[in-house]
N, C-alpha and C positions, 0 to 999 in steps of 0.2 A: 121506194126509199133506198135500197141498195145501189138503185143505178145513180142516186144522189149522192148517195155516199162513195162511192166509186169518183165522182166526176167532182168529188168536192179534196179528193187526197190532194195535197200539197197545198189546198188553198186555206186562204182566213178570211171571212165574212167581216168585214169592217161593223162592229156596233153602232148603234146610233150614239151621236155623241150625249152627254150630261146635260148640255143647253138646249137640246131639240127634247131632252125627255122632258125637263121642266116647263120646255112651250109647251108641250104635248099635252103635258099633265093641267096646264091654264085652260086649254080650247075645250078639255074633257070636266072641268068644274061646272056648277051649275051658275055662276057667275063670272066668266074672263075675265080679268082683270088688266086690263090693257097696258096701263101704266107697268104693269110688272112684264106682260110679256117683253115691250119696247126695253123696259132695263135689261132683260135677260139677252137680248140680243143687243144692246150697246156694252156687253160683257166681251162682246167678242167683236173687235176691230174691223176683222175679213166682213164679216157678216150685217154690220152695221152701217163701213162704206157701202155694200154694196146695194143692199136695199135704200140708200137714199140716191145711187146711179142710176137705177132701176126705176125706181118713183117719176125723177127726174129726165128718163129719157123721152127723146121723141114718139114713142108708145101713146103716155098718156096727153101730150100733147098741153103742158100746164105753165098759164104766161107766167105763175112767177117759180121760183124754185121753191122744193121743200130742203129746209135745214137741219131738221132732229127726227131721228128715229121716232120718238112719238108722234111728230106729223104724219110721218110717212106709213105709221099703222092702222092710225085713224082715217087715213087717204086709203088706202090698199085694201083695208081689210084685213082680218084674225088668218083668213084662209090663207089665202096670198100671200101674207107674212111667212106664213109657216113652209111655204114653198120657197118663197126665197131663202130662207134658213138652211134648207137643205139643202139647195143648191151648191151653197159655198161649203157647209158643213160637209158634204159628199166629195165636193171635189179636194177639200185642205187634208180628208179622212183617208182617200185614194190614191191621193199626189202628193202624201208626207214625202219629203224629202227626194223627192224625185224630179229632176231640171230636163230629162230626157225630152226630145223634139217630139214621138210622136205622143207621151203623154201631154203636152203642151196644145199639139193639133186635137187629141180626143176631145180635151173640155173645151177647147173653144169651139168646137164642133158640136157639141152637148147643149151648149148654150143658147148657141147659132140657131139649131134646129130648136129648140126647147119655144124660141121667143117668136119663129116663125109659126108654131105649132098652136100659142095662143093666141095672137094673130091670125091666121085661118079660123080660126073657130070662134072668134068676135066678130069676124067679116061675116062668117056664112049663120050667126044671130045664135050660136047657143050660149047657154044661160055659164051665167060664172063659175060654176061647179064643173061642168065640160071644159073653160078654160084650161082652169087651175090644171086640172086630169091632166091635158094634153101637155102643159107647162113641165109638170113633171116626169111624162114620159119623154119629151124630147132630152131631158136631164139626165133619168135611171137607167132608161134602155143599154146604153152603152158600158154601163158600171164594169161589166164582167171583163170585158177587153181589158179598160186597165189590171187584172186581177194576174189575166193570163198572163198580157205584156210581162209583166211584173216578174213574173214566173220565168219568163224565155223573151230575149231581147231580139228574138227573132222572128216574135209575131207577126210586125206590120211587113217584114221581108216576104214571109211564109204566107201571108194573105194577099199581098200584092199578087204574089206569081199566080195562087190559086183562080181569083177573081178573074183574072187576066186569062186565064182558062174557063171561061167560066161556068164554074163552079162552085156551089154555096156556100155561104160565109161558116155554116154551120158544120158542111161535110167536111173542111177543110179545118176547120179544129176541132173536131172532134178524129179525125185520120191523124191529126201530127200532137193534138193536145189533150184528146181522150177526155175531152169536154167542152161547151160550149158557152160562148158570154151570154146566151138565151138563157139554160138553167142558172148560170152564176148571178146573172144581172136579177132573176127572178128573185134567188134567194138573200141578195144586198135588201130588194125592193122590200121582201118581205120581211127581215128584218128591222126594217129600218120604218116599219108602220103603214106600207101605204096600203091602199084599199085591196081589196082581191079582184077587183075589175081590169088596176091597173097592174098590179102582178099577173094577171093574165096574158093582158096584152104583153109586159115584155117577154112574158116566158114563151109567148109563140109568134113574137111582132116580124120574124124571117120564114112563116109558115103559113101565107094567107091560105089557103086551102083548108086547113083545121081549125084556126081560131073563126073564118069566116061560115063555117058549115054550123056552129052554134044558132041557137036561137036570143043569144044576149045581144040585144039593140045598142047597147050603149059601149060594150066591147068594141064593136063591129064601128060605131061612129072616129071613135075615138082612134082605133089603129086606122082608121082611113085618111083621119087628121092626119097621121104621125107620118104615116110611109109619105104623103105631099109634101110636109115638111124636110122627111130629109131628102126626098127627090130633087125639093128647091134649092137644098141647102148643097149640094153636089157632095154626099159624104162619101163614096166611094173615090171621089178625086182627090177631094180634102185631106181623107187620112190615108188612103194608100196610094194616092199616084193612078186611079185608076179610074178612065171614062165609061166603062162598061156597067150596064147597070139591067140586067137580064131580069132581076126580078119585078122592078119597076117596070122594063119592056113587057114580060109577062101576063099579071096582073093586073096592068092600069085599069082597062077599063072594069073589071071587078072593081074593085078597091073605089074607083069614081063613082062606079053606081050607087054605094050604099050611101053615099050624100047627093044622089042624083047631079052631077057634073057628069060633064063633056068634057075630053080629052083637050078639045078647042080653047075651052076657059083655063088651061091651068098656065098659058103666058098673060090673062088679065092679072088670074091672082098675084103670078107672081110682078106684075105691074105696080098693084094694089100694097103689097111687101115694099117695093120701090118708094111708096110714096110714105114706108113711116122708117125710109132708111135700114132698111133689111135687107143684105145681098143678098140674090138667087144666082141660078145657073144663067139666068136671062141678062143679070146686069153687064156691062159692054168691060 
């Protein structure tokens, strides 16, 4: 707890917003009441477009459009609402008032992976619950970068060079930031309600060596989603300018085993992304 406390000085853990507590508090009654959840988020503009963009994308593949937030709860699901809620609630929470380019590149990088992440995990047949998980880790993971940025406008400079030497995302902020978006992303995550699986996974999702030596099956599925995800999503290019990706080199075939894939399949998968309009590293 001290080395938390040490590596939390200068920062502020964003609260979960007022509107995700009252969903929150809907999905935990013994009757949800849908109709109030859909009100509670057509309270909030950000959050109501975007779940009916969402609904409506080439994902679900739906001939006709949905138009009201109550459709699109009714279509999605209590759960999956509540992930899209946070989505934008996290990102309006973290990028208050900030127009800076690489805040701009994190979330649509967050996104990017997040939508690839439930996609891999609907293809490769897990159940909606491992979705949603992965949805929201391609989301949370990253939270703590913004925290740092925020802190020092010098981050994405200072990671580029590191990377580019490379060396870990994590050694090289904790040598210049005397903290890492791994603990910080953990403790957004764990504020902000999510399960202890997925607080797991981000607080060690740059340390497959430790989170993978567990015996938690469903830890180990999930960050295997995740790291494919932003492998496809090229986030080392995306937000730093940088094509080296030493951990991905690494790992792969760990990380491939614990969903049994081949090295060979991951230009299908990323094929398979192609066909529901999802750039990878692979599109031309």
């Amino acid at each position: 707890m001290s080395l938390i406390e040490n590596a939390l000085q200068g920062f502020t853990i964003p609260p979960q917003p007022q509107v995700l507590r009252h969903i929150q508090q809907q999905l935990n009654s013994p009757e949800p009441d849908l109709n109030r959840i859909a009100a509670l988020i057509a309270l909030d503009i950000g959050t109501a477009g975007f779940t009916l963009k969402v609904v409506n994308s080439a994902f679900f593949g739906l001939r006709s459009k949905i138009t009201s937030v109550e459709q699109a709860c009714r279509y999605l699901g209590l759960n999956r609402v509540v992930s899209l809620a946070r989505s934008v609630l996290l990102r309006f929470t973290l990028e208050e008032g900030r127009q800076d380019a690489f805040s701009k590149k994190l979330w649509n990088n967050a996104l990017h992976t997040a939508n690839l992440a439930m996609s891999l995990a609907k293809h490769l047949n897990f159940d909606q619950q491992t979705q949603d998980d992965c949805y929201s880790l391609g989301l949370f993971r990253n939270a703590g970068m913004s925290l740092i940025s925020e802190q020092n406008n010098q981050y994405a400079a200072i990671m580029q060079r590191g990377l580019s030497e490379h060396l870990a995302a994590s050694a090289i902020e904790e040598q210049f930031f005397q903290t890492s978006h791994e603990v910080l992303g953990y403790l957004v995550a764990e504020s902000w309600g999510l399960t202890d699986t997925l607080c797991n996974v981000i607080a060690y999702h740059h340390s497959p060596t430790l989170l993978l030596a567990t015996d938690n099956e469903a830890e180990h599925q999930r960050f295997a989603i995740l790291k494919i995800a932003e492998y496809l999503s090229g986030e080392s290019q995306q937000l730093f300018g940088v094509s080296i990706d030493p951990e991905w080199q690494n790992h792969q075939v760990t990380i491939l085993e614990v969903l049994d894939l081949e090295p060979l399949q991951i230009p299908e998968l990323a094929e398979m992304m192609h066909r529901q309009e999802l750039r990878t590293i692979y599109s031309v």
